[in-house]
Every structure is written in C-alpha cells, then in structure tokens.
C-alpha positions as CSV (number, residue, x, y, z in Angstrom):
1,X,-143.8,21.2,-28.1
2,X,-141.9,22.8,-25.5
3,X,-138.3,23.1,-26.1
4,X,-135.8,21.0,-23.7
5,X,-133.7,22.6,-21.2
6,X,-130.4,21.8,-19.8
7,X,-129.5,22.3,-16.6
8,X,-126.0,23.6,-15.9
9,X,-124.8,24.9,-12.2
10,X,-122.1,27.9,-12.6
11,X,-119.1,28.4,-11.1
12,X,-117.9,31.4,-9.6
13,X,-116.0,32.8,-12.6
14,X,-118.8,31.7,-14.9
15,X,-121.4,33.7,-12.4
16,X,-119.4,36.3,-11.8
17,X,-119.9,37.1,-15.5
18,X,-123.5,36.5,-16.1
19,X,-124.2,39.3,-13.1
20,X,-122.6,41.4,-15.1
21,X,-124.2,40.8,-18.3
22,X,-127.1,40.9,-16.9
23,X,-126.5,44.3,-14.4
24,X,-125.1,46.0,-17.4
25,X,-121.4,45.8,-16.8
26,X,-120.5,44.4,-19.5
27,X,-122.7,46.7,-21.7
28,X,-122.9,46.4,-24.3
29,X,-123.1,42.6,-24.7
30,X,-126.9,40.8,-23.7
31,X,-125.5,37.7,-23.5
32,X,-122.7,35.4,-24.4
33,X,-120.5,35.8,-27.6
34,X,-122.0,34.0,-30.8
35,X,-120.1,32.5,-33.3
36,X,-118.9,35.5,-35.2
37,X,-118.7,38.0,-32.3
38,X,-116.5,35.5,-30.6
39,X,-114.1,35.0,-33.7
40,X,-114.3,39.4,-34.1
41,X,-113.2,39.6,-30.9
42,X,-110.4,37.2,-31.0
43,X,-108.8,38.4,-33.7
44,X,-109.4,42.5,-33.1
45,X,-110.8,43.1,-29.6
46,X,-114.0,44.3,-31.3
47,X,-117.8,42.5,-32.2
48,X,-118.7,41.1,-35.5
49,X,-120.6,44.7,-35.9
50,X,-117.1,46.8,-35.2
51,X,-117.9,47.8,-32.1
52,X,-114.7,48.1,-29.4
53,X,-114.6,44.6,-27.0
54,X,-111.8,43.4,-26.0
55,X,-112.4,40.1,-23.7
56,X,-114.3,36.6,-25.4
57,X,-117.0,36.2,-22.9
58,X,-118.4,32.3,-23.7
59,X,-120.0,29.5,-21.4
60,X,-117.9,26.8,-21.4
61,X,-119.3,23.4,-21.3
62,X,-117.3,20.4,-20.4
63,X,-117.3,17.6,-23.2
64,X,-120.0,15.4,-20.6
65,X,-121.7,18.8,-20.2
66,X,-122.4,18.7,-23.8
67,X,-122.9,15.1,-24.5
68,X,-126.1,15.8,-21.3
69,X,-127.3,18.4,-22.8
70,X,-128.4,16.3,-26.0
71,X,-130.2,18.9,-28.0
72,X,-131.6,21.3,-25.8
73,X,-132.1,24.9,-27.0
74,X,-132.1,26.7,-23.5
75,X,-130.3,26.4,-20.6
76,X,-130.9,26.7,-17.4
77,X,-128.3,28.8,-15.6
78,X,-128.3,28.1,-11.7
79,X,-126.1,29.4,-8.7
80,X,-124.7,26.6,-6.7
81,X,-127.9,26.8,-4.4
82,X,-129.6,25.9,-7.3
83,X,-131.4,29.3,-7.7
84,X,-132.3,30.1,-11.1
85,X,-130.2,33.0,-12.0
86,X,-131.0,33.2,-15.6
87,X,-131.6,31.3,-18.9
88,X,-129.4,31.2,-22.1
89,X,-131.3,31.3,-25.1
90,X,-128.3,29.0,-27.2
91,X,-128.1,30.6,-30.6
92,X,-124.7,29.2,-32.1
93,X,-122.5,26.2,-30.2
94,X,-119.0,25.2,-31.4
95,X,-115.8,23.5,-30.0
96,X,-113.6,25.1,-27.4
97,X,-110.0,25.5,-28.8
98,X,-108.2,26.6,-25.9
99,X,-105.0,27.7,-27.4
100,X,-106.4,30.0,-29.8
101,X,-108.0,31.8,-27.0
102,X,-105.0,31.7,-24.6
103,X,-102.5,33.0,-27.9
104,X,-104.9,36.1,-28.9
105,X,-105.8,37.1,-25.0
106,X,-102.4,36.2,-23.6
107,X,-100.3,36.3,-26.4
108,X,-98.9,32.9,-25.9
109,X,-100.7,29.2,-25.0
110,X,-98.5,28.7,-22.0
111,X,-99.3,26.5,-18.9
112,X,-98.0,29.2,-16.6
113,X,-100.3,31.2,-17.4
114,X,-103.2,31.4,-14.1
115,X,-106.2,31.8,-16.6
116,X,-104.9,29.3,-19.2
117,X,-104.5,27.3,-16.3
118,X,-108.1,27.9,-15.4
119,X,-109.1,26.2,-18.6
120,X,-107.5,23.4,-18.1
121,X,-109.7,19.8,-18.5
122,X,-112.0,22.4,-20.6
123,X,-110.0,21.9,-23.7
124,X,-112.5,19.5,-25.3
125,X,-115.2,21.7,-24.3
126,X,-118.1,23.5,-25.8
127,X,-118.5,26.9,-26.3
128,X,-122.1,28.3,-26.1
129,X,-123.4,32.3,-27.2
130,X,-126.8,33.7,-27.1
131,X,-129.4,35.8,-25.4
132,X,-129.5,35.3,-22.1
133,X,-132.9,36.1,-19.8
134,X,-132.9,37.1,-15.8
135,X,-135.2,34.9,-14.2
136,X,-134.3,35.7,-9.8
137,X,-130.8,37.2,-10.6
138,X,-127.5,36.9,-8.6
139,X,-127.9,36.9,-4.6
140,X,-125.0,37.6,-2.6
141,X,-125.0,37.8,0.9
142,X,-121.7,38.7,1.9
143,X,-121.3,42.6,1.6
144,X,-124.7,43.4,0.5
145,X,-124.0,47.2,1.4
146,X,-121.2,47.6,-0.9
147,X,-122.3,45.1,-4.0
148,X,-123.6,48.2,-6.6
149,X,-125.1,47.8,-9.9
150,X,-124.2,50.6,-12.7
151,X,-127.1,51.8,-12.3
152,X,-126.6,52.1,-8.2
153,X,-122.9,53.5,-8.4
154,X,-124.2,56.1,-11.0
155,X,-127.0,56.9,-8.5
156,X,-124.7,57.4,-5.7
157,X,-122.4,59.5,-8.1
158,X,-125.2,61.9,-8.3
159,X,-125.8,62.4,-4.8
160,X,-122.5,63.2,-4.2
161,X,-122.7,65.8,-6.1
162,X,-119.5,64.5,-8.7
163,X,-118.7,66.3,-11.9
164,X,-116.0,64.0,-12.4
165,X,-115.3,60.3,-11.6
166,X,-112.0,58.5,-10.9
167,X,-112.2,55.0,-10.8
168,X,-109.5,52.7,-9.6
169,X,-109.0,49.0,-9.7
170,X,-107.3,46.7,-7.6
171,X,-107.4,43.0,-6.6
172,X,-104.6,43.6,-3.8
173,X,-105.2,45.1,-0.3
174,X,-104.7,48.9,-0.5
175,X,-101.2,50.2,0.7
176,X,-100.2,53.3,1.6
177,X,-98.8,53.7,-2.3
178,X,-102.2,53.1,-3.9
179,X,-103.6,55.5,-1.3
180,X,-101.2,58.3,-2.6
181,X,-101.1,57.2,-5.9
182,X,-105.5,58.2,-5.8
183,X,-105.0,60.8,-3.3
184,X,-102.5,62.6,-6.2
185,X,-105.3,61.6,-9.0
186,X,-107.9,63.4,-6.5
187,X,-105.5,66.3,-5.9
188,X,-104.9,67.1,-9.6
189,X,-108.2,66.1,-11.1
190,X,-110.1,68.9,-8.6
191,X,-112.4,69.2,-6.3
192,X,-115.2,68.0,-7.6
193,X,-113.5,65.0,-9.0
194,X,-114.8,61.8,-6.6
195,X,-112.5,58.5,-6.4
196,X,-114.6,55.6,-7.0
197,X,-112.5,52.6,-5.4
198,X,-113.8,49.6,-7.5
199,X,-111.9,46.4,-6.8
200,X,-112.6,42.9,-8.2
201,X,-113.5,40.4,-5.9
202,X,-114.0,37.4,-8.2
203,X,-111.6,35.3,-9.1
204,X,-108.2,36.4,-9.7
205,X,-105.1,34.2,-9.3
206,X,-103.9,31.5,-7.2
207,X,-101.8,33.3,-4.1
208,X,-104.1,36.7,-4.1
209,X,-105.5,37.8,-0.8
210,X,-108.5,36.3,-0.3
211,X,-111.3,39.2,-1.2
212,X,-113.1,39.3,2.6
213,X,-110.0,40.4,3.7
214,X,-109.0,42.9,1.0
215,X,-112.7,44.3,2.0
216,X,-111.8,45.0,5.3
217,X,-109.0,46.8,4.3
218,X,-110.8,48.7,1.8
219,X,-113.5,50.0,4.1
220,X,-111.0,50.6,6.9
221,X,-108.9,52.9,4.7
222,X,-112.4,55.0,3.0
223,X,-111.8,57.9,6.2
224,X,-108.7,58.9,5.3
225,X,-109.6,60.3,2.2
226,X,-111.3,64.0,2.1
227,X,-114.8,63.7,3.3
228,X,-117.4,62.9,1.2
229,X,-114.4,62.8,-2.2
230,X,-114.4,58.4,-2.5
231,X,-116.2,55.9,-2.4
232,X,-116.5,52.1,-2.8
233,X,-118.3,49.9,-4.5
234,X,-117.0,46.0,-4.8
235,X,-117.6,44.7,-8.3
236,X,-117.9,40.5,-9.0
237,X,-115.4,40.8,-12.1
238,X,-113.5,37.3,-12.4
239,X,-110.3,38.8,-14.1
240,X,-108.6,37.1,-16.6
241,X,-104.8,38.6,-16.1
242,X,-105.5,39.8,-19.8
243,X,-102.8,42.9,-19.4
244,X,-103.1,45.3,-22.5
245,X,-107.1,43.5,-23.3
246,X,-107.6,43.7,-19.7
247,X,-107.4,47.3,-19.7
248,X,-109.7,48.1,-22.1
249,X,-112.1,46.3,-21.0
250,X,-111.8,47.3,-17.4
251,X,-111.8,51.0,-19.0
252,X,-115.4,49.7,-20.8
253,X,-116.7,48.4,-17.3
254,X,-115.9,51.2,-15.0
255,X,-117.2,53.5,-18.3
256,X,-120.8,51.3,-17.7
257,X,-120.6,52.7,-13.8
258,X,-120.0,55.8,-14.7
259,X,-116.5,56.9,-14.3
260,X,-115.2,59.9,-16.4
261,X,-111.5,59.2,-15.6
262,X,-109.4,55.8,-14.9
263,X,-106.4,55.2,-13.3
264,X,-104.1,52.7,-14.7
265,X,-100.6,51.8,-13.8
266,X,-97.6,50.1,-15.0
267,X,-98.4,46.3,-15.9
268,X,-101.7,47.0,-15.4
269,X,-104.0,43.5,-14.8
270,X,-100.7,41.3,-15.6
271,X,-99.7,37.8,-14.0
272,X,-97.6,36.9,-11.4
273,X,-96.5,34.6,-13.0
274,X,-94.1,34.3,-15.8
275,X,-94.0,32.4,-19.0
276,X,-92.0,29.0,-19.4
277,X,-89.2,30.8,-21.0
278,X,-88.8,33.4,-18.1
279,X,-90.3,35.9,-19.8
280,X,-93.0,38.6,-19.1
281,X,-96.7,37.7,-20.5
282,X,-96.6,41.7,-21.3
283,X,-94.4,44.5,-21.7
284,X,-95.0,46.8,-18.8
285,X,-96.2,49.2,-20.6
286,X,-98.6,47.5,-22.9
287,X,-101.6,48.3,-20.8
288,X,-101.7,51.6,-21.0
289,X,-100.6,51.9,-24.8
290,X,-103.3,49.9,-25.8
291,X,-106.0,52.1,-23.7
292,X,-104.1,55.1,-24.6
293,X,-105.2,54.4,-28.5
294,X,-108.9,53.1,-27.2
295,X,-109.4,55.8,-25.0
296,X,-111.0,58.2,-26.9
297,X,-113.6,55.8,-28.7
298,X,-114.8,54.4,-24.9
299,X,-115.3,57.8,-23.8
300,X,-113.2,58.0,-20.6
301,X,-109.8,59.7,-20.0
302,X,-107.1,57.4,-18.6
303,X,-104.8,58.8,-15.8
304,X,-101.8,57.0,-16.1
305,X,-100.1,57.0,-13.2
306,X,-96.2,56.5,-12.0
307,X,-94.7,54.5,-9.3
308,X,-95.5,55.9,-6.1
309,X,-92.4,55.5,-3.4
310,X,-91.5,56.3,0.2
311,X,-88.8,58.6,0.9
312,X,-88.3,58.6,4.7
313,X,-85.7,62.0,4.8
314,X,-89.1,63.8,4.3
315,X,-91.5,61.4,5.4
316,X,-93.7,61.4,2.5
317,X,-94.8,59.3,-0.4
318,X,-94.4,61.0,-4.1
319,X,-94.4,60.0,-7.3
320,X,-91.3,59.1,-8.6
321,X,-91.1,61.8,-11.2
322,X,-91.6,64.0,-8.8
323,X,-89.5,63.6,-5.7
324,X,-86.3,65.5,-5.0
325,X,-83.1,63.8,-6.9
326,X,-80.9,62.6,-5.2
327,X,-83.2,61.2,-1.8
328,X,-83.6,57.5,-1.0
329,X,-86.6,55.7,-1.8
330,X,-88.5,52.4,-0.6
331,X,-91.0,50.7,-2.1
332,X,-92.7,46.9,-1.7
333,X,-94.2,45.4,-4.6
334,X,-97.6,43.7,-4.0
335,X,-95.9,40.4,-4.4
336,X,-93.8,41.1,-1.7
337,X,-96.7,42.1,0.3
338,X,-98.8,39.0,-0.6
339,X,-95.2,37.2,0.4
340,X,-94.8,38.4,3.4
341,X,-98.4,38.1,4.6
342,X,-98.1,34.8,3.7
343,X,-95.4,34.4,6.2
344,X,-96.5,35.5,8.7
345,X,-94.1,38.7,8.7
346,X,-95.2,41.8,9.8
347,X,-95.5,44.9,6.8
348,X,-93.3,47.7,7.4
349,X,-95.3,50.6,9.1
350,X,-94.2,53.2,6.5
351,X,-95.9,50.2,3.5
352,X,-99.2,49.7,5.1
353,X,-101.7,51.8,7.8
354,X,-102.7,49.5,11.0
C-alpha cells in the first residue's frame, strides 16, 4: 500500500532553503535536520556526527498543517505555482519550541528580533527532518543569467582562470565603501585572486532594499573592477540575522561555491534592530571571532576587513587603519542609506556612484 502524502506549498524562506539543499549549498546536509542533528546543532553549531554546522535548518509546519497531514510519511514540497519542487522523505517529527531556537541562534528569545519575529504564529508548530528528493527543482525566472549553482560558480571560476577566490556577501546595495573595501581585498590577495560578489536575495529583514533593485546596482557596478578579476553570482539564501552563527555558515556556503577566501566585516549578518533592553543582539566583533576559531576546519581563510571611510582632503576612500592621522573622515552606515532612500533624499555623491 502506497504511503500517503501531504501536500505543503512553501514560502519563500522555506524555498529558498530547499534550493540549496538540493543545489549543494548547504553541503553537507541532504535534507532537513532530524531529531538529533537538530538538538547537535542547537546546542554546538555541529551534527549529531560532529561535523561543523552552525544554522537549524527544519520545515516548519503550522499546528493545522500538522493536524492535515494526519499520518503521512512524505510530503510533497511545492512552489507557490504548485510545481513540485521536491519531496521530504519525514524521518523524525517533533514540536517546534521557538524560544529555544531564538535563545541558542540569537542568544536571547526577544520579539525584536526580525527572524524571531518571522516565527511568530509558528510557535505551536511542527518541526519535520529527513531526506528530501528533487522531483522538477526550483524555477526562477527573474535573473536567470545570474542564479548559479556550486557547481556553475565553480565552473565559471575555472574559466577565469582563478587561483584564488574572494567571496563577499551583502544584502545592501553596494556603495562606494564596499567597492573599496573588495577592491583592497583584490589588491592585497594578488592577481590571480577573483572577487566573487555573492549577495543574498532571499529574505532578509523588514526595511532592506528590495533585491531587484540591489541587482541592478550590483551589475551596474561589475565594470569598474579590473577586467575579467569579479564576478557575480546571486545566491537565494533567506538569512536569518544569526551574527557570529551566521558567519560560519555563510563561510560553509561560499566554501560549497568554491571561494578560497571570505571577507567579513564588523557585525557581520547582525540586526537592525535591537533587543527590548536597548542592547545589541551581538558584540561587533562576534562574527569574526567565532569564524576566526572555525576557519581552519571549513577550509577557507577569512579576510577580515576594517571600516572603509572617505577622506575628501585627498579624495580617496581607505581603510581606517590606514589613512593619514589627523585627516577628516565621512562615512554612511547602510541604515542611513536604506534611510535616506526611503525618503526620498538624494545619497551623497562621494557615498554612492550614479
């Protein structure tokens, strides 16, 4: 007798992460987290078999999700076309306990919090781990040219000709800061170092640029750096805001595409936001201590990089470590930026290229 299937139509976070389990992004995970992975990796970033993973990757059933899906032993994962993208082969299902996730990930269960707010009306909800099968995979239309697989982005590596890979996240339109900030990477990594611009265009946070026009930017910006030294490849990561986790397993991710090097700055993947007692969700450091221990056992070198500002005496954008003392900086935090787009204001021209 055949066993029953449920149904259940993703949503954009919860598909963003099926394409990469099933693209190999999230190598080296096959599916969701079972049981004791998913405990492993709350309590010390790593699998049930000791090997390093920071993030719990779970689908999340509603409470009526589960009570439907009765005692099915597959489910049916479909986009919201209704294309069959894959099917989860349910190997161990237990309650959702919010909290405990949002206290190990985020340090702290607080409301403020854009992913723990994410959660929310998912508190009495299932959490389901197993194998999960392809059947027609995840179809995007929008940007076909610049959606790339790991197995594409390594491709293209090697017909550029790289010996070494710097990749660079961002959910933020790229500034004149970030531009610098890789240009220096490119400049003291070598020549035949390639920067591999690698932005998330899942879901991020409430008030982020909306990722069609953060791809604009990004391919409007790709001629300004030395011919045939970057490229761009978007990747459908629905970020959490983890900080110090987050790291690590962006580090893992852009490991799986083939990156040698990553660059990785201060408060790295943080929120906006801040916690209910006015607080920071991390130390700004955090991020790059915690990949700094990891570092060696994911097999990429991080490049941690300092604040890039503009000193108009000389015209030029340094980092701040290494500009001249006593010369006056500026600088514009990409909340500001977000701000004043929001606005309506114009960006300074020294900030941001037309």
């Amino acid at each position: 007798m055949t066993a029953a299937v449920f149904d259940k139509t993703l949503s954009e976070r919860q598909l963003c992460d099926l394409e990469l389990i099933l693209n190999g992004g999230f190598a080296p995970l096959e599916g969701y987290l079972t049981r004791d992975d998913y405990a492993s990796v709350l309590e010390t970033a790593r699998l049930a078999d000791g090997r390093l993973w920071p993030m719990p990757i779970s689908l999340i059933l509603t409470a009526a999700e589960r009570a439907a899906m009765g005692a099915a032993e597959r489910v049916a994962l479909r986009d919201a076309d209704g294309r069959l993208v894959a099917v989860l082969e349910v190997e161990t299902m237990d309650p959702f306990d919010a909290g405990a996730y949002a206290r190990a990930v985020f340090g702290a269960d607080d409301a403020n919090h854009p992913y723990r707010r994410a959660l929310q009306g998912r508190e009495d909800g299932w959490r389901l781990g197993g194998r999960v099968v392809a059947r027609e995979g995840v179809r995007r239309s929008d940007f076909a040219h610049l959606r790339r697989d790991p197995a594409e982005v390594k491709a293209m590596i090697r017909r550029a000709g790289w010996r070494q890979v710097v990749a660079f996240q961002t959910r933020n339109p790229l500034h004149r800061s970030h531009f610098h900030l890789t240009l220096d990477a490119l400049d003291q990594l070598g020549p035949e170092t390639g920067l591999l611009l690698n932005p998330a265009v899942g879901p991020t946070q409430p008030g982020d640029i909306d990722a069609s026009v953060r791809v604009a930017c990004y391919e409007r910006i790709l001629h300004r750096y030395p011919f045939g030294r970057a490229a761009l490849a978007l990747l459908p990561l629905s970020m959490r805001m983890a900080g110090p986790r987050e790291a690590v397993w962006h580090a893992i991710i852009r490991k799986n595409h083939g990156a040698t090097h990553f660059i990785v700055g201060r408060d790295h993947a943080g929120p906006s936001a801040r916690r209910a007692d006015g607080a920071s969700f991390f130390h700004p450091y955090a991020a790059q201590e915690m990949l700094a221990r990891h570092a060696g056992e994911i097999g990429i070198i991080p490049v941690f990089s300092q604040d890039v500002a503009y000193y108009p005496a000389i015209d030029q954008y340094l980092p701040v470590d290494r500009a001249p003392a006593g010369l006056e900086s500026r600088s514009l935090s990409g909340t500001r930026q977000r701000e004043l787009l929001a606005a309506g204001e114009p960006l300074p021209d020294w900030f941001s290229f037309p």
